[in-house]
GURO-325530 format. One record per residue: residue number from 1; residue in one letter; x, y, z of N, C-alpha, C, O in turn. Coordinates in steps of 0.1 Angstrom, whole numbers. Each point is the difference from the previous one (the first is absolute). Example, Ala and Ser with C-alpha at 12.3 -4.5 7.8 and 13.67 -1.06 7.14 Angstrom:
residues 2
num/residuo/nX/nY/nZ/caX/caY/caZ/cX/cY/cZ/oX/oY/oZ
1/A/132/-57/78/-9/12/0/9/12/0/10/0/7;
2/S/-14/11/-14/9/11/0/-8/11/8/5/11/1;
//
This chain:
residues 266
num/residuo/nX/nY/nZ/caX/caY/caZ/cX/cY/cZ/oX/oY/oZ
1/X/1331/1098/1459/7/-12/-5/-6/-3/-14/8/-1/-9;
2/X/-19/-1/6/-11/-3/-11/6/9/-11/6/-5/-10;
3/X/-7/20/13/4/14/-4/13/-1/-7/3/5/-11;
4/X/8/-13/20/15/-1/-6/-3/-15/-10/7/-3/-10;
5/X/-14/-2/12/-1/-14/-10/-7/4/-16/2/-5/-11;
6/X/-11/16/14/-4/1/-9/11/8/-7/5/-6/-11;
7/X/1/17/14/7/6/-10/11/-7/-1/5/4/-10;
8/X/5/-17/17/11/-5/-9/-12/-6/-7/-3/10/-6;
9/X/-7/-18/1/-10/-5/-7/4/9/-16/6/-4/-10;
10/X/-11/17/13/-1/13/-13/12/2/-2/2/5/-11;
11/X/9/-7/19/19/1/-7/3/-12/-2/12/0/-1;
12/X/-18/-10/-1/4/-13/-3/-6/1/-18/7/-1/-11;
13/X/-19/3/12/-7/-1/-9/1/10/-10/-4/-4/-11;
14/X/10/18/13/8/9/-8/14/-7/-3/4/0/-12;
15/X/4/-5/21/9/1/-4/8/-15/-11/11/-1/-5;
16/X/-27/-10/7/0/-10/-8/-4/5/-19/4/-5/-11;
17/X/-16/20/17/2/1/-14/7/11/-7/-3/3/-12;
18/X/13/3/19/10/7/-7/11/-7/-5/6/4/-10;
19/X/-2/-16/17/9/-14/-3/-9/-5/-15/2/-7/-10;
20/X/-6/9/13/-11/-12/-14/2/12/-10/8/-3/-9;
21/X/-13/20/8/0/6/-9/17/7/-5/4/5/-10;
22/X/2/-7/18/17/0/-2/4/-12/-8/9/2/-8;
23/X/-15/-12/10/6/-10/-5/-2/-2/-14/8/-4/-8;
24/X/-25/9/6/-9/-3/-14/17/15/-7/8/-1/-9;
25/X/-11/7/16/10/16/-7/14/-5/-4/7/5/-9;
26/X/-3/-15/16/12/-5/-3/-1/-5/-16/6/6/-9;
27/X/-15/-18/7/2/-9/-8/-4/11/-16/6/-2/-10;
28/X/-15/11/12/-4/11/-8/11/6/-5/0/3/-12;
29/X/9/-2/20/13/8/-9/12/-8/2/11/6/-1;
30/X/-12/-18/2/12/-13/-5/-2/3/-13/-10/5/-5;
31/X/24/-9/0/6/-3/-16/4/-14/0/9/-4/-7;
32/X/-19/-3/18/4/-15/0/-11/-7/-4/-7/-5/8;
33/X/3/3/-23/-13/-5/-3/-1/-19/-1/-6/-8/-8;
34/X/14/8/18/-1/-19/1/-9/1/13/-10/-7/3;
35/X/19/19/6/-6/2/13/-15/2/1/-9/-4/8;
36/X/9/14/-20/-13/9/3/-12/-10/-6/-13/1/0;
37/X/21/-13/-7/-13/-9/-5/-4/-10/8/-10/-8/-2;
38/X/18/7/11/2/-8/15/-12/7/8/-10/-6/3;
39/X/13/18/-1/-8/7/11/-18/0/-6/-11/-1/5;
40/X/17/3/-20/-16/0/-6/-7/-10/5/-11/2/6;
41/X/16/-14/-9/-7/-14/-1/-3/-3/15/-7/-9/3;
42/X/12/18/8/-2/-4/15/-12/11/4/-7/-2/9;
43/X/7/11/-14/-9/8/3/-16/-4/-10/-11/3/6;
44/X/9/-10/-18/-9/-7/-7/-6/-11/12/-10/0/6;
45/X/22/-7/-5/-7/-11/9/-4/3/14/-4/-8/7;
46/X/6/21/-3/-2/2/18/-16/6/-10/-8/2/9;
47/X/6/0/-15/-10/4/-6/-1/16/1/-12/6/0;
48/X/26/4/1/-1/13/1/1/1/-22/11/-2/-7;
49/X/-23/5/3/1/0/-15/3/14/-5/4/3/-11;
50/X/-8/5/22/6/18/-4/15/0/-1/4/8/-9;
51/X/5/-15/16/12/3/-3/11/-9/-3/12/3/2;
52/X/-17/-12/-6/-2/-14/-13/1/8/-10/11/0/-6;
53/X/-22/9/2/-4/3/-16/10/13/-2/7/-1/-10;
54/X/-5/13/17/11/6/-1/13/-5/1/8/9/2;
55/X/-4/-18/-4/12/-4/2/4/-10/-15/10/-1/-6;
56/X/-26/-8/2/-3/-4/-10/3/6/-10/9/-4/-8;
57/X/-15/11/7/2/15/-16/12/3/-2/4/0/-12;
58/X/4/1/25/12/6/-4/12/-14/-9/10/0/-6;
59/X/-17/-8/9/6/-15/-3/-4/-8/-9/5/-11/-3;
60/X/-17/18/-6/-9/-6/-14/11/2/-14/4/-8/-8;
61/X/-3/20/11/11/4/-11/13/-2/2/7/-4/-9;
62/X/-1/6/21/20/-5/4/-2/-12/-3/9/-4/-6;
63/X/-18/-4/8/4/-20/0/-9/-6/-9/-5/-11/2;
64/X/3/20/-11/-10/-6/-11/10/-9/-8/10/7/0;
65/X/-8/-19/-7/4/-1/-9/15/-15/14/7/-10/-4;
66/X/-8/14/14/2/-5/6/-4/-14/7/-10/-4/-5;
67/X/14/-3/14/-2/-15/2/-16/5/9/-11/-5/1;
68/X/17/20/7/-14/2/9/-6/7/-4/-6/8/8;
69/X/3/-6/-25/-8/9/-3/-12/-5/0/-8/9/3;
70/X/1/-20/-4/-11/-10/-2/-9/3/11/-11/4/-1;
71/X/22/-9/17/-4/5/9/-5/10/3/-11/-2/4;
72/X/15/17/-3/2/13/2/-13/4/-8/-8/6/7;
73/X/4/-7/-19/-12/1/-5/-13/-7/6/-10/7/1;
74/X/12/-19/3/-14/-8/7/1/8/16/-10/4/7;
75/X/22/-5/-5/-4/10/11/-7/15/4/-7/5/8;
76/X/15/-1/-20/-9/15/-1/-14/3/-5/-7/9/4;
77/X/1/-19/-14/-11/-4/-4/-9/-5/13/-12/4/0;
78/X/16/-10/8/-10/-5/8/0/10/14/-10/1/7;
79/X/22/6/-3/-4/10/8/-7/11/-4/-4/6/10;
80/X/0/-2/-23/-10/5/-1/-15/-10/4/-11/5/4;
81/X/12/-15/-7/-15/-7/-3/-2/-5/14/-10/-7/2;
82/X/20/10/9/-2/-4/18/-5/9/4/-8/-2/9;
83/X/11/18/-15/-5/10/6/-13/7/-10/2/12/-3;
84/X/-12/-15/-1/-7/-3/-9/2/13/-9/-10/8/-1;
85/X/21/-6/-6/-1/6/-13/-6/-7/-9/10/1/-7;
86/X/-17/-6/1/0/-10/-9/-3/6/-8/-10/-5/-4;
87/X/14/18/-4/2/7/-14/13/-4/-3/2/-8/-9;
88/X/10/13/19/15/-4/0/1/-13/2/9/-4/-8;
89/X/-14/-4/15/2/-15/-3/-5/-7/-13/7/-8/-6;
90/X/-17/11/3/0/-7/-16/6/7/-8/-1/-4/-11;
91/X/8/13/12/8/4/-11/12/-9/6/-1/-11/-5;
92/X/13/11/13/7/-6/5/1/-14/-6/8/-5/-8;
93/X/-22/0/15/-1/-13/0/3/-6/-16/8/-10/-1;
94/X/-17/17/-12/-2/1/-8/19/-5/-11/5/-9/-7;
95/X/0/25/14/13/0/-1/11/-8/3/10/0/-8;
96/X/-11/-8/20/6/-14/3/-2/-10/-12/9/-5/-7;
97/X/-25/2/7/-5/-7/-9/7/-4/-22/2/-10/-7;
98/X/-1/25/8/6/4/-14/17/-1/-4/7/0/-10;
99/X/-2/0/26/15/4/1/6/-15/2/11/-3/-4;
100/X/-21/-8/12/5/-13/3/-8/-9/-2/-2/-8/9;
101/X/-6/5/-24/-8/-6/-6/2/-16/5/-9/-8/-1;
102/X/18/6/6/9/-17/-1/-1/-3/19/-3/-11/4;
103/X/6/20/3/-1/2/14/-11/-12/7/-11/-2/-5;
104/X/14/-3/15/-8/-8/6/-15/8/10/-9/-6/6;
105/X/10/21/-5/-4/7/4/-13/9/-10/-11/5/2;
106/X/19/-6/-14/-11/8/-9/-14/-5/0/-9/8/-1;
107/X/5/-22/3/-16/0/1/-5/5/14/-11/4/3;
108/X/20/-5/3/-9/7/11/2/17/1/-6/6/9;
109/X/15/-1/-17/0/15/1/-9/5/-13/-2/12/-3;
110/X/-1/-22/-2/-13/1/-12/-12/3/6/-7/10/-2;
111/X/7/-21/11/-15/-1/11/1/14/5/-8/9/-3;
112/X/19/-6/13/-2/11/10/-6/12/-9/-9/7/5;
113/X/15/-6/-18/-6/12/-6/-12/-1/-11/-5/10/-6;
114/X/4/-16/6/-16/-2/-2/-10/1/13/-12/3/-2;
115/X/19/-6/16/-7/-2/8/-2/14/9/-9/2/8;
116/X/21/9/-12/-3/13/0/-6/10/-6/-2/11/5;
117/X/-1/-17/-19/-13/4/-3/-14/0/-1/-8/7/-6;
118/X/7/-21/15/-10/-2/5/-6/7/15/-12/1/2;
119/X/20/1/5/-1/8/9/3/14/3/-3/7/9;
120/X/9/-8/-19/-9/21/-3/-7/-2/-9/2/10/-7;
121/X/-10/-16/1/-16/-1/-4/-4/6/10/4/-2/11;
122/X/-15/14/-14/-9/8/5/-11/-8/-1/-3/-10/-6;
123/X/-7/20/19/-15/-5/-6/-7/6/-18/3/9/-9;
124/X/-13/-21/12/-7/7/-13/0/11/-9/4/1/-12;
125/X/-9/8/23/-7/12/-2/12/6/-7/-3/9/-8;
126/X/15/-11/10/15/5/-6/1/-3/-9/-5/-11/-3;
127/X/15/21/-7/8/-6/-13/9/-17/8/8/-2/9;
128/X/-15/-9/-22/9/-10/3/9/-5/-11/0/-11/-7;
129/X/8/20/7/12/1/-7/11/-14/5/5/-9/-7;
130/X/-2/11/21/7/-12/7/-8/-16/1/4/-11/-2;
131/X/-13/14/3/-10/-12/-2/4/-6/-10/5/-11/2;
132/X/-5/16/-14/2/-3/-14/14/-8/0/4/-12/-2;
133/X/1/25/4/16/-10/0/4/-8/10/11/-6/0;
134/X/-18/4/8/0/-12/13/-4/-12/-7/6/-10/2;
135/X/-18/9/-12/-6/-11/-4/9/-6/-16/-1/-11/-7;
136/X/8/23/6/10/-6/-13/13/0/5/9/-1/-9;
137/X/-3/1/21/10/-2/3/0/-15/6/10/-7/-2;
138/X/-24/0/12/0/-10/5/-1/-7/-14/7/-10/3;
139/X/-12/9/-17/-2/-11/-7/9/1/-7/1/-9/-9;
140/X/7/18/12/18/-1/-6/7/-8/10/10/-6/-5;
141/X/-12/4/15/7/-10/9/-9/-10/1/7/-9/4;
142/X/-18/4/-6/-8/-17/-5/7/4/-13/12/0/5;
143/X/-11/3/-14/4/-4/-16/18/-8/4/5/-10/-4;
144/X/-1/21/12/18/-6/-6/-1/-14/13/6/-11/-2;
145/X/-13/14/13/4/-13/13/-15/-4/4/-5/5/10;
146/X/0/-13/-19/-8/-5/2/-1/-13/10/-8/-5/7;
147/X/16/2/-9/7/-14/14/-1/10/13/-4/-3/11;
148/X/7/10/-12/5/7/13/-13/1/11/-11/4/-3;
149/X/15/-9/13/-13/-1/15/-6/14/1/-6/1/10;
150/X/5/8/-17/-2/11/4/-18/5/-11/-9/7/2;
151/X/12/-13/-9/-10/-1/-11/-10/2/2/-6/9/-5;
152/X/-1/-22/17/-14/7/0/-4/7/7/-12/3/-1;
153/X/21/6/13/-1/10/5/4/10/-9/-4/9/7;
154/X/9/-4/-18/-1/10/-8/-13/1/-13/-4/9/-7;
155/X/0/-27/8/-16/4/-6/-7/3/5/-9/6/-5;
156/X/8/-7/19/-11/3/14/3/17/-4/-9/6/-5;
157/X/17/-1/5/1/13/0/-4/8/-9/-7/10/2;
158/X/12/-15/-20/-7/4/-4/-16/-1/-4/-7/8/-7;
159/X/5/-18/12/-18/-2/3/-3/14/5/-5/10/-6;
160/X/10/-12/18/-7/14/6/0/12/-6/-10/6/-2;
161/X/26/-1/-2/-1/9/-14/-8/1/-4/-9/7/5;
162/X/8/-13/-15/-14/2/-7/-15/-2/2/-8/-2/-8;
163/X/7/2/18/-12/6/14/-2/10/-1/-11/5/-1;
164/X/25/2/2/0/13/0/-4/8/-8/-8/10/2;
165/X/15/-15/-14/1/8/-10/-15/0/-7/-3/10/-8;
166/X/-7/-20/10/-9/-4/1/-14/10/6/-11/4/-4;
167/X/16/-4/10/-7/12/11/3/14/-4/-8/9/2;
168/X/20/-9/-6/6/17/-3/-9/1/-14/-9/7/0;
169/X/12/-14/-13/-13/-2/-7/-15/4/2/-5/10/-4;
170/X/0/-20/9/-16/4/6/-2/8/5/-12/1/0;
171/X/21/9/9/-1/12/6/0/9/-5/-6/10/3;
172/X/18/-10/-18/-2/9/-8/-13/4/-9/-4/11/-4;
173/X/-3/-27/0/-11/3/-7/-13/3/7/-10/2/-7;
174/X/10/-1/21/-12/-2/4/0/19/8/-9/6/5;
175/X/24/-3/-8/-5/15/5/-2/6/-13/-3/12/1;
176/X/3/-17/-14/-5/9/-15/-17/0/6/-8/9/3;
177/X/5/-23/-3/-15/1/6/-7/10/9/-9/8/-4;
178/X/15/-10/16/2/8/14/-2/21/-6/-7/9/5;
179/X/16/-10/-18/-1/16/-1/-13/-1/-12/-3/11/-3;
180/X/-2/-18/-2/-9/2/-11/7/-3/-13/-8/2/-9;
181/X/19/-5/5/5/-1/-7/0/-13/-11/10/-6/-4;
182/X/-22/2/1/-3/-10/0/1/-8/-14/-5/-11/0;
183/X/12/17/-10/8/-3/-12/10/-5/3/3/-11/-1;
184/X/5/21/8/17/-9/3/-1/-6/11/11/-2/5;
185/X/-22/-1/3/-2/-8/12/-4/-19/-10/5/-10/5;
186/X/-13/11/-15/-6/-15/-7/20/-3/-6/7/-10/1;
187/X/-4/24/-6/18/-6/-7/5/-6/9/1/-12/0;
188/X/5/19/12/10/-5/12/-8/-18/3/5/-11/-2;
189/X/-13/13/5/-9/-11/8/-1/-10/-8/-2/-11/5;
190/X/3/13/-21/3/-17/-8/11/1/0/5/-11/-2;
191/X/7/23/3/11/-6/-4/9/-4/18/11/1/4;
192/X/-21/-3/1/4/-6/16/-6/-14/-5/6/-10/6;
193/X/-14/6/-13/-7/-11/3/9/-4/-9/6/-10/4;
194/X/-2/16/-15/13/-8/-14/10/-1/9/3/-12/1;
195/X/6/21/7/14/-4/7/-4/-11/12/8/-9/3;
196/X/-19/9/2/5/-12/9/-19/-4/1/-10/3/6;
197/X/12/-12/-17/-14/-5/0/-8/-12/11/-12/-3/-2;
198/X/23/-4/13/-4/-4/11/0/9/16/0/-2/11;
199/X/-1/14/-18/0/11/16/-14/-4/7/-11/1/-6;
200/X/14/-5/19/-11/-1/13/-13/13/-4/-12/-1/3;
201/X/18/13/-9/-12/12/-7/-5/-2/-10/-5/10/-5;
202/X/3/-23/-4/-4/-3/-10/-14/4/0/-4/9/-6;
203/X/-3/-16/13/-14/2/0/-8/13/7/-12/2/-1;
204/X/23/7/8/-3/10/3/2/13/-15/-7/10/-2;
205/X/15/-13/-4/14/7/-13/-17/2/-8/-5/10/-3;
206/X/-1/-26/1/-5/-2/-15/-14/6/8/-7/3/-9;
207/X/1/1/21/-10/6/4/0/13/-6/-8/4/-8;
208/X/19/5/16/4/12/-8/1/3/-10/-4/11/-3;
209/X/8/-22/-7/2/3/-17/-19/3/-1/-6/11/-2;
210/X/2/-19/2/-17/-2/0/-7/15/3/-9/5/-7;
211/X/16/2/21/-8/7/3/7/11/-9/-6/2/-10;
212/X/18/6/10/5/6/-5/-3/2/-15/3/10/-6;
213/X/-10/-24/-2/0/1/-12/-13/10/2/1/12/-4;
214/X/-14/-17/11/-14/6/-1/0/14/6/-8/9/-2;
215/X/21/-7/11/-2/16/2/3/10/-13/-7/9/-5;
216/X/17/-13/1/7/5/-11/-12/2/-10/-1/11/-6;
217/X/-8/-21/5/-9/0/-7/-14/11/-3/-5/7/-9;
218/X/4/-12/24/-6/16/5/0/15/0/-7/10/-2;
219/X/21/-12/4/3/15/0/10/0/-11/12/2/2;
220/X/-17/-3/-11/7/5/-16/-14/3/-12/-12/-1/0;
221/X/21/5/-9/-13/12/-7/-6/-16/-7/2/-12/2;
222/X/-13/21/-12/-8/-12/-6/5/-12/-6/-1/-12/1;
223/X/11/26/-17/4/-11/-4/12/-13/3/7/-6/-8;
224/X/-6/4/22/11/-11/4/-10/-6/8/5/-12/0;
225/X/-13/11/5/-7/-6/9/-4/-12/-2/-2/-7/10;
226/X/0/1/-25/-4/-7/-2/10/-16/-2/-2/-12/2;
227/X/15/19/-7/13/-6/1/3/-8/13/4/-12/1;
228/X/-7/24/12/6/0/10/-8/-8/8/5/-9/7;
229/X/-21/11/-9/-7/-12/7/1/-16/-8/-3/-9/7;
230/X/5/8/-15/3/-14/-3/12/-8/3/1/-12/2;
231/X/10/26/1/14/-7/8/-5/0/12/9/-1/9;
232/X/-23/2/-4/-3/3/16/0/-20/1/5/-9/7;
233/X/-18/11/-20/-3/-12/-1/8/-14/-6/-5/-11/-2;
234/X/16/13/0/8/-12/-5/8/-3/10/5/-11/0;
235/X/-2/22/10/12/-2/12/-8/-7/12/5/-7/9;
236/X/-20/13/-11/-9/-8/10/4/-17/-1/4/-8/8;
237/X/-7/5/-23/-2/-15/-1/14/-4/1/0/-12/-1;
238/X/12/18/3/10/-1/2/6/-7/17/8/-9/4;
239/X/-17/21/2/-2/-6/17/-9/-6/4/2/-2/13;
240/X/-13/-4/-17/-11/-3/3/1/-20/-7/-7/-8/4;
241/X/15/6/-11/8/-11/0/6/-6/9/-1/-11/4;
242/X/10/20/-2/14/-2/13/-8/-1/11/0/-11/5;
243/X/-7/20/0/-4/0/10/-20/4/3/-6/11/1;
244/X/3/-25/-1/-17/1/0/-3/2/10/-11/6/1;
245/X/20/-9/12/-6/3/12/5/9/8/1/-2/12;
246/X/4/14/-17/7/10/6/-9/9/4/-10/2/-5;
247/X/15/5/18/-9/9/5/-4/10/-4/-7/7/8;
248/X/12/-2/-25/-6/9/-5/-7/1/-14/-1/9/-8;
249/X/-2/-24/7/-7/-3/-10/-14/6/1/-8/-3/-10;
250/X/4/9/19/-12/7/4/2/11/-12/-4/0/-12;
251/X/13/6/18/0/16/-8/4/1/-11/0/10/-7;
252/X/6/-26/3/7/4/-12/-11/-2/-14/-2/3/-12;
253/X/-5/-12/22/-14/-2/-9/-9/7/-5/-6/-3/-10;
254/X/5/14/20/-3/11/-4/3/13/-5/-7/10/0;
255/X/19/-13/-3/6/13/-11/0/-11/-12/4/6/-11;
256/X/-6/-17/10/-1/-9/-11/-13/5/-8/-2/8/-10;
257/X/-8/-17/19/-12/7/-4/-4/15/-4/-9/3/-8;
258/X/17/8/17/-3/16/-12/8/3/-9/-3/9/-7;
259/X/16/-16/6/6/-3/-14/-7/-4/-9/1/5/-11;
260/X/-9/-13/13/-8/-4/-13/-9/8/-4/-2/5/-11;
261/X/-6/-4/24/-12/10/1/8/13/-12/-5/3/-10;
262/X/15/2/14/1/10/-7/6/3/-12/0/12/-4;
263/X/6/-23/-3/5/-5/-9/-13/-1/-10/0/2/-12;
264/X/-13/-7/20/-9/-1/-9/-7/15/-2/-5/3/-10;
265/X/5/5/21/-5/14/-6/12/8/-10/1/10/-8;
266/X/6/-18/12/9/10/-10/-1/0/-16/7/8/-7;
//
């Protein structure tokens, strides 16, 4: 008995979805695109967005220009951004945005695509190429809708952004360090402290410049040494301002003091 319930169970359940994939096959090869924008919009909202968005495409360009072309775009725009493309959705979204500047929809198809490239933001350690344009696409949507409720959740974001970017910075300068490289480790590491001069690594940044200056120093021939130890000693009094009571005012004191030391044998 169980045995016969289970298999009408598995012919029920086949034959619900051969009805459902017959039907999607139907609407696929109608030449009735009132119908087929009908079926789209029921298949969006049952939340099936796979076959929403094929049916979409074929209806971006037939009813562009049309009463439902407005529609037909926000829809296909956001079925990518349901099923997280969000390369294809900010372009979409983007595209809505440019196509129906006047639309009661466009600040929020502003948001979504900015808000897709915020979320393909990588970590750090990655090219942050989307980052970038995540953080100039949100202050393109505060610039034009600044009234708009959405605002300070799109500065909360780009806050964080530039956290990031923040970190992808200091990470770059501190592996010039990391390999000995300690010329274009002092470059990167002020020009981290010039692009974002309140980074949480500030006082870590200007330690490194310090040390980096007196290695460099060290290990370069005579005649630079003397150059090199006085930039040891000007970046000291540099951090040693900022920060008197830092936990490496120990050491820094003492490449202070054989900067001098050696500045005077020289």
């Amino acid at each position: 008995m169980i045995k016969k319930i289970s298999q009408l169970l598995i012919l029920s359940i086949g034959f619900a979805f051969m009805t459902s994939c017959s039907g999607y096959q139907k609407v696929l090869k109608s030449t009735d695109y009132n119908f087929k924008y009908e079926k789209a919009v029921e298949y969006y909202e049952k939340g099936d967005f796979y076959r929403a968005q094929s049916i979409f495409e074929e209806l971006v360009n037939i009813l562009k220009g049309s009463t439902r072309g407005e529609d037909v775009l926000y829809y296909y725009a956001d079925c990518h951004y349901q099923q997280e493309d969000y390369i294809l959705g900010a372009y979409y979204f983007e595209n809505f945005a440019n196509s129906f500047p006047y639309s009661d929809r466009t600040p929020e198809a502003t948001y979504i695509a900015a808000n897709c490239y915020y979320l393909n933001s990588p970590k750090p350690s990655l090219d942050q190429a989307d980052t970038k344009k995540a953080i100039d696409a949100m202050q393109l949507f505060i610039n034009k809708y600044s009234d708009d409720e959405r605002v300070t959740e799109a500065n909360d974001i780009i806050e964080k952004l530039q956290l990031k970017l923040e970190e992808k910075a200091y990470e770059n300068a501190k592996l010039y360090y990391k390999l000995s490289h300690y010329h274009a480790a002092n470059i990167t590491l002020k020009n981290s402290i010039k692009d974002y001069p309140d980074t949480k690594y500030r006082e870590e940044i200007l330690y490194l410049i310090v040390k980096s200056n007196y290695l460099l120093a060290e290990n370069s021939i005579l005649a630079k040494q003397g150059e090199r130890y006085q930039s040891t000693i000007s970046e000291y009094y540099v951090f040693i301002d900022e920060y008197p009571e830092s936990k490496h005012v120990k050491e820094i004191e003492e490449m202070y003091e054989k900067s001098v030391n050696q500045i005077k044998n020289l």
